[in-house]
N, C-alpha and C positions, 0 to 999 in steps of 0.2 A: 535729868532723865530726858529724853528722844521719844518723841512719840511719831509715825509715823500714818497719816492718815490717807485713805485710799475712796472716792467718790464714784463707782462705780453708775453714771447715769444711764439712762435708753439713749440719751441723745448725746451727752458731752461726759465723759470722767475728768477729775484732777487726782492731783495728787499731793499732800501738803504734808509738812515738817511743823513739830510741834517740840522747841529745844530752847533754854532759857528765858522761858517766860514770853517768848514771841514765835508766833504761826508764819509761815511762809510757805504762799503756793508755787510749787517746783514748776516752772514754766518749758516747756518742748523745744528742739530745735528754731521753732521759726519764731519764739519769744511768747507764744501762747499758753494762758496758764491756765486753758480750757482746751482737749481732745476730743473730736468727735469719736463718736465711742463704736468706728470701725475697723473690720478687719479684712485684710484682702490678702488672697495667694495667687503669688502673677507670676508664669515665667520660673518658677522653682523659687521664689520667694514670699515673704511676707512683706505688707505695709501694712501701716498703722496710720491711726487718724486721719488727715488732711487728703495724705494721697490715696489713702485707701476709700476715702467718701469720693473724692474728684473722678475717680475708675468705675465706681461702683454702677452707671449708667451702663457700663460699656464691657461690664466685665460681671453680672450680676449674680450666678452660679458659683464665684469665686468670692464672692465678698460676704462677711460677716456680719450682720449690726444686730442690737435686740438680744443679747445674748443674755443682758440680765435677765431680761423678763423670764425668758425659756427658763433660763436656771431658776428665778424665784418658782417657776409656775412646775417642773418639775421636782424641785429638793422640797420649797416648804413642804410643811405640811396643811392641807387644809381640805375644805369637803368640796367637794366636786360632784356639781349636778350633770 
């Protein structure tokens, strides 16, 4: 069985393979097995991680981060003062 496991952090996600008895984290383009956990629309495109944090000074209306939390803090459920 294949398990595929997803780390959705505020600051970093990975992403790891769980398949005969041994775990492995799936590493990105530039050999990192940790993404910053941004998102950026530049240009009629998307980045992801690296570039999308490296922009995010200069392009800040355009860029994503935090999206767990929004998501936790909108879907859970919980009491709110």
């Amino acid at each position: 069985m294949t398990v595929i496991g997803l780390d959705l952090g505020n600051t970093d996600s990975r992403v790891g393979v769980y398949e005969n008895q041994t775990f492995l984290l799936i590493a990105d383009d530039n050999g990192y097995n940790s993404t910053p956990s941004h998102v950026a629309y530049k240009n009629g495109g998307f980045l992801v991680g690296y570039p999308a944090l490296a922009q995010a000074s200069y392009n800040p209306k355009g860029t994503f981060y935090n999206v767990r939390w929004v998501l936790d803090y909108l879907l859970l459920p919980r009491y709110r003062y």
